[in-house]
Backbone as ProteinMPNN parsed JSONL, in Angstrom:
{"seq_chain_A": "XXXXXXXXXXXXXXXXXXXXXXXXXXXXXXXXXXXXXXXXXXXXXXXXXXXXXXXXXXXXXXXXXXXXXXXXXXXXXXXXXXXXXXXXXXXXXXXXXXXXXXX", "coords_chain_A": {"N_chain_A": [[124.562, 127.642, 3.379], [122.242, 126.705, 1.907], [122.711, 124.599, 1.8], [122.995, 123.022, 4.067], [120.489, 123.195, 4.859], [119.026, 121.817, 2.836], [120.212, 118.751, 3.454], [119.037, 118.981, 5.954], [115.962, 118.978, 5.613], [115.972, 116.356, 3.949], [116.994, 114.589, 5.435], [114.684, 114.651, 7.509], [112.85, 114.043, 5.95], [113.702, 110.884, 4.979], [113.806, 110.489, 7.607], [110.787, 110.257, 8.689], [109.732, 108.515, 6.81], [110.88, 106.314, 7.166], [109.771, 105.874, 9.791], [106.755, 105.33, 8.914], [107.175, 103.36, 7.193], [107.541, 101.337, 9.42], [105.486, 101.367, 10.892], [103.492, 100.348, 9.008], [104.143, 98.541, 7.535], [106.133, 96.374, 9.417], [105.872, 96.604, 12.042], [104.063, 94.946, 13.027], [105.343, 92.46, 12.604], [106.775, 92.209, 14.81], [105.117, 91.601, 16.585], [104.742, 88.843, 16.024], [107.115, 87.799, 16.549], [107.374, 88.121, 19.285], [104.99, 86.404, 19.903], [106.591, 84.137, 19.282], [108.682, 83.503, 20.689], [107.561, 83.289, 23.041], [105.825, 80.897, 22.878], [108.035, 79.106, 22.12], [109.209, 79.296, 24.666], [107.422, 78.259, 26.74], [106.446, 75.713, 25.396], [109.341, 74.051, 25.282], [109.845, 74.259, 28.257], [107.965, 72.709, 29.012], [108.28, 70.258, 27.466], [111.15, 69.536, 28.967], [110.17, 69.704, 31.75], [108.581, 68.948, 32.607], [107.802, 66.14, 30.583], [110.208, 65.053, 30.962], [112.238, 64.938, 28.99], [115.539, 65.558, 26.877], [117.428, 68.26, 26.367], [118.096, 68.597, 23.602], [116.513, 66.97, 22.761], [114.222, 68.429, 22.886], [114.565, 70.515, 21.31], [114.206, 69.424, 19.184], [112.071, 69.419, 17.822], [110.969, 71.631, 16.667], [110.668, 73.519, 14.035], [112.281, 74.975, 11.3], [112.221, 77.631, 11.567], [111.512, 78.376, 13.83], [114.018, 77.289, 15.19], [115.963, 79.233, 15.109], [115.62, 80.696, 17.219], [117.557, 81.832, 20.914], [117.498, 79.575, 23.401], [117.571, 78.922, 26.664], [118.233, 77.074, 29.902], [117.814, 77.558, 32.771], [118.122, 76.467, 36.224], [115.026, 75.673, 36.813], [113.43, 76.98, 34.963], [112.995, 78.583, 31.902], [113.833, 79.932, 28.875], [113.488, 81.984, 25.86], [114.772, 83.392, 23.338], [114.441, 86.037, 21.03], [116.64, 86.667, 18.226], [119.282, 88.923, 18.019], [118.233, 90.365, 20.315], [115.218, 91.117, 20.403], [113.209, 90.022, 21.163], [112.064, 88.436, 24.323], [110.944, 85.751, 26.458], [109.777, 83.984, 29.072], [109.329, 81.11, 30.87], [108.215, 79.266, 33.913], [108.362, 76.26, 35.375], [106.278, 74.614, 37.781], [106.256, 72.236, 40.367], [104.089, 69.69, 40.387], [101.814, 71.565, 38.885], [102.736, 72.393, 36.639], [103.761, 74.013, 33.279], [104.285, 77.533, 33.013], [104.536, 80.518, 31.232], [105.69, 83.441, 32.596], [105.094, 86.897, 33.106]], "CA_chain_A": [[123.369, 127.569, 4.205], [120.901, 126.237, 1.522], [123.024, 122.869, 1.817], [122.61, 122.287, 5.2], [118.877, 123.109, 5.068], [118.709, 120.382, 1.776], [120.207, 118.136, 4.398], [117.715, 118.535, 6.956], [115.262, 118.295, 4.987], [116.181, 115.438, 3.195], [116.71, 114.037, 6.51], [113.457, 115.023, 7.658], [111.659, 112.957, 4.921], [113.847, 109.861, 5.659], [112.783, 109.871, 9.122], [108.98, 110.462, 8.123], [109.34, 107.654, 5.456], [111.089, 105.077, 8.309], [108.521, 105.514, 10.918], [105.743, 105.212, 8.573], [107.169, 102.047, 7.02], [107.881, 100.917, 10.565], [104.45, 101.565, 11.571], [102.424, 100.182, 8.114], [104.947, 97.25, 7.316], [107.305, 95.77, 10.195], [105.666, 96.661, 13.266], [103.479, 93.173, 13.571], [106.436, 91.464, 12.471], [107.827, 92.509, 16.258], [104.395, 90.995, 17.842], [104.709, 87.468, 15.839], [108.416, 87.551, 17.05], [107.192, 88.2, 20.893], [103.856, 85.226, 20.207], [107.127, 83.146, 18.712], [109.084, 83.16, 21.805], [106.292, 82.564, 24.318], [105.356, 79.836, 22.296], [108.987, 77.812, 22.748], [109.671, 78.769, 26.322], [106.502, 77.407, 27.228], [107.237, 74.456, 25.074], [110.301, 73.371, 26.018], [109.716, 74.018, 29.493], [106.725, 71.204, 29.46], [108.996, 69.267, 27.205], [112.169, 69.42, 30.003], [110.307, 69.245, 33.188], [106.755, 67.58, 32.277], [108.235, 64.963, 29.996], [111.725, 64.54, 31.373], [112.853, 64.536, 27.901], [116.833, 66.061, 27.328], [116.863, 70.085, 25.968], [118.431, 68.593, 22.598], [115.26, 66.17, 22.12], [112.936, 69.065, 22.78], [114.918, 71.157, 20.313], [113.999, 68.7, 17.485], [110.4, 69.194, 17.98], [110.349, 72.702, 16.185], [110.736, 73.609, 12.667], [113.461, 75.567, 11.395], [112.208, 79.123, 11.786], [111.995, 78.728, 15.638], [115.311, 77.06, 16.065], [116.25, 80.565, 15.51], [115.648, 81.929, 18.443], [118.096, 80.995, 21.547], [116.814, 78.884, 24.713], [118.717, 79.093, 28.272], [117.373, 76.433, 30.939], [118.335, 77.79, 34.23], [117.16, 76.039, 37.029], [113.603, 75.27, 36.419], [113.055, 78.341, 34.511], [113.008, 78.027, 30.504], [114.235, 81.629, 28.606], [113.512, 82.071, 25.073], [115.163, 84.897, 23.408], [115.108, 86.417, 19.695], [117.869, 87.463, 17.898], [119.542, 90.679, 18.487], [117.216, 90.887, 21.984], [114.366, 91.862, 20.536], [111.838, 89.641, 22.063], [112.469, 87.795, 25.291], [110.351, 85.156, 27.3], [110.469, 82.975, 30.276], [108.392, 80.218, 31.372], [108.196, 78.652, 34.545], [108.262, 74.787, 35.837], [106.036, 74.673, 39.013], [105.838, 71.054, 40.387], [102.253, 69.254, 40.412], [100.945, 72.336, 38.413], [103.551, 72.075, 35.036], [104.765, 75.126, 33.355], [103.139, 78.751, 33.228], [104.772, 82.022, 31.495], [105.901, 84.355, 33.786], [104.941, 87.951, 32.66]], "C_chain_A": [[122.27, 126.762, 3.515], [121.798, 124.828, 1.502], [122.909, 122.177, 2.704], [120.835, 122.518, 5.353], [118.34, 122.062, 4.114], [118.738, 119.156, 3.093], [119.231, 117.612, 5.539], [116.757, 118.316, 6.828], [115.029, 117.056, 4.236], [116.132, 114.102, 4.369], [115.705, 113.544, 7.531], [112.536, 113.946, 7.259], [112.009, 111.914, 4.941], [113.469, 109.207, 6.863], [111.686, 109.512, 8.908], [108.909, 109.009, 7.589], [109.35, 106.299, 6.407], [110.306, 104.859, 9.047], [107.352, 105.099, 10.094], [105.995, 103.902, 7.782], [107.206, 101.057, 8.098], [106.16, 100.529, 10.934], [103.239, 100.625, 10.532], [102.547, 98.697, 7.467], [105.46, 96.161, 8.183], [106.423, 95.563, 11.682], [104.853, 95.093, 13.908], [104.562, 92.382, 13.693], [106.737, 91.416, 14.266], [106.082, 91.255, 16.771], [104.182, 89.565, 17.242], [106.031, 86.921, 16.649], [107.802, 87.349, 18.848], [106.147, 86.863, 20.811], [105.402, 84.033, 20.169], [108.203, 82.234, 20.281], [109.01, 82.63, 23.398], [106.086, 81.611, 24.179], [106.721, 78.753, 22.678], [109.617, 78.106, 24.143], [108.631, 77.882, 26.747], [106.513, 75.92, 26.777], [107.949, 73.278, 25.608], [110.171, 73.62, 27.229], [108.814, 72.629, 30.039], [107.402, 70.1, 28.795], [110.128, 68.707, 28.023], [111.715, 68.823, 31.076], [109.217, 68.682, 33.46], [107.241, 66.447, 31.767], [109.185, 64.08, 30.596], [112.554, 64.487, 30.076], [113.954, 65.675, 27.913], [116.053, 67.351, 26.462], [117.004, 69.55, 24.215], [117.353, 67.609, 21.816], [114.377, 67.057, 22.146], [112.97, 70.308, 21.766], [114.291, 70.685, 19.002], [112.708, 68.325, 17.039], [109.7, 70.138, 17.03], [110.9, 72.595, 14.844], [112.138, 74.427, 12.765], [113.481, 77.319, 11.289], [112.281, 79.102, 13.439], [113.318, 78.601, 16.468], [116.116, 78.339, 15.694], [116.571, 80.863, 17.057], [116.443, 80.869, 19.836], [117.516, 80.732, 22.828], [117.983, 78.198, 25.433], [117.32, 78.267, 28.79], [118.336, 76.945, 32.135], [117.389, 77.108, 35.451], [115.687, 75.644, 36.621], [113.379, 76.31, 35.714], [113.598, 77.965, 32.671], [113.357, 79.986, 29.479], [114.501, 81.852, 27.113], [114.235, 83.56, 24.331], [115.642, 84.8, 21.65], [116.335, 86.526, 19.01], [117.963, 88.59, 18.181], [118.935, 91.408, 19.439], [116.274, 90.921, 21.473], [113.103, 91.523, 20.892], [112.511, 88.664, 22.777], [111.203, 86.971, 26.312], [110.385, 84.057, 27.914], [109.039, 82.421, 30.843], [109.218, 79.816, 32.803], [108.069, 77.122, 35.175], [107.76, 75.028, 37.739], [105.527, 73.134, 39.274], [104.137, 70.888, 40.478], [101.271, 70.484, 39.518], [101.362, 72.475, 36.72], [103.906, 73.251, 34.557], [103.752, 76.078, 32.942], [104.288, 80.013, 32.599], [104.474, 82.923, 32.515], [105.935, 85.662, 33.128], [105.942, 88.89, 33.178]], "O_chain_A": [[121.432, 126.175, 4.2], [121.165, 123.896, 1.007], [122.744, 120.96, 2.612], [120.158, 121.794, 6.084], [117.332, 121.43, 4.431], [117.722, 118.709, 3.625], [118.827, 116.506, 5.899], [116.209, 117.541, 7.612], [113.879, 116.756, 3.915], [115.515, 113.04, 4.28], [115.736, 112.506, 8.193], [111.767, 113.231, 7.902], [111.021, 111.179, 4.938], [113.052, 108.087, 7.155], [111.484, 108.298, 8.918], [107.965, 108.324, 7.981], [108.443, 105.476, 6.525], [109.927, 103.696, 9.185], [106.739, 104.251, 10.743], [104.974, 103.226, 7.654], [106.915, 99.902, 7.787], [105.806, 99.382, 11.21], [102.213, 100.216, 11.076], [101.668, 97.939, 7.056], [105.279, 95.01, 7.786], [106.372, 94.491, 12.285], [105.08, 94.439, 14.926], [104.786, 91.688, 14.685], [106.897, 90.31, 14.781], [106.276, 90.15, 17.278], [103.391, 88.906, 17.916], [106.041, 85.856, 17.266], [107.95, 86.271, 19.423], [106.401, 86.074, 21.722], [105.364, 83.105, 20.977], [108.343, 81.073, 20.666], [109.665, 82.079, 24.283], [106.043, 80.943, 25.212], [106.545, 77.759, 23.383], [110.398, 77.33, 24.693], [108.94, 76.749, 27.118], [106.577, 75.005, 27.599], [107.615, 72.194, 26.086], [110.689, 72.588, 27.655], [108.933, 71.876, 31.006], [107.275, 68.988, 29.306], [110.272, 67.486, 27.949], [112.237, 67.823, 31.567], [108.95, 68.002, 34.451], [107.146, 65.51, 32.56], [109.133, 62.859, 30.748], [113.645, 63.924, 30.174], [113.751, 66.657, 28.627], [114.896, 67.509, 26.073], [116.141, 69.998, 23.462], [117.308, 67.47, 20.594], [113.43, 66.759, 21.418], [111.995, 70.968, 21.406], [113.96, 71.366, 18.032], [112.296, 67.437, 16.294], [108.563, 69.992, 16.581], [111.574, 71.612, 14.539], [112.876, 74.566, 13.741], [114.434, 78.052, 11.022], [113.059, 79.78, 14.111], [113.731, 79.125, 17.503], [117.225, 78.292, 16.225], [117.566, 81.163, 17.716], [116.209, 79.668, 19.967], [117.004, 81.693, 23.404], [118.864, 77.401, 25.113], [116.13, 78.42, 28.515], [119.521, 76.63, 32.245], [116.169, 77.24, 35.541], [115.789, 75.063, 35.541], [112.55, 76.793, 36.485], [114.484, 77.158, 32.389], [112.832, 81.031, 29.861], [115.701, 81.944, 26.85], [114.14, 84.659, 24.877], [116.498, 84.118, 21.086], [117.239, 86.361, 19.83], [117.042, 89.319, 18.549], [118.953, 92.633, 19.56], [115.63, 90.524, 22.444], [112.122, 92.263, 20.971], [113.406, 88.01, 22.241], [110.504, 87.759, 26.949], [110.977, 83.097, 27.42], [108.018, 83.037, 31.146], [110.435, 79.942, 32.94], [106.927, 77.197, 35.63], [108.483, 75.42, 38.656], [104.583, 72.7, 38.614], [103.258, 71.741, 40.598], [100.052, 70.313, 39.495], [100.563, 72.617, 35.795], [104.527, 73.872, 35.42], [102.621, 75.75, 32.585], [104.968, 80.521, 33.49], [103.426, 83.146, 33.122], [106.93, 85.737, 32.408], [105.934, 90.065, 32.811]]}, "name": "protein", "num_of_chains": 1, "seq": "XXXXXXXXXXXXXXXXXXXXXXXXXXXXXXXXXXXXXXXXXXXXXXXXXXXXXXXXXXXXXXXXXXXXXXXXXXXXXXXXXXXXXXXXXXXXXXXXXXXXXXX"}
């Protein structure tokens, strides 16, 4: 009995320790990741359907921390997306007006 109560306790204070590094360390990290992905849908969307220029010329525009993250052109629509999901954003191409994140 006192080994499974070590356990849970021990457990206990791992959790505690994770959220509070989560919360004191990491957690911005997530909202540069979400500015990072807004930043090249919108991008490449004005580079694709403002410019006319191809997806693989508007690729070679960014540095090499953004070409990280992967970009889908569907139809007029531009779809940036982190690794492992964890931030996702999509621009729009609206003629005569040019391109606009879509919330």
């Amino acid at each position: 009995m006192k080994l499974v109560k070590g356990f849970l306790i021990t457990g206990l204070i791992l959790v505690v320790l994770g959220f509070a590094s989560w919360q004191f360390f990491f957690r911005h990290k997530l909202e540069y990741i979400e500015i990072a992905t807004a930043y090249t849908a919108k991008q490449v969307c004005s580079c694709r359907f403002v410019t006319g220029r191809d997806m693989d010329s508007c690729k070679g525009d960014f540095t090499a921390d953004i070409t990280q993250l992967e970009v889908i052109e569907s139809g007029t629509q531009i779809i940036a997306t982190a690794p492992l999901g964890v931030a996702s954003s999509l621009a729009e191409y609206h003629p005569k007006l040019g391109c606009a994140l879509v919330p």
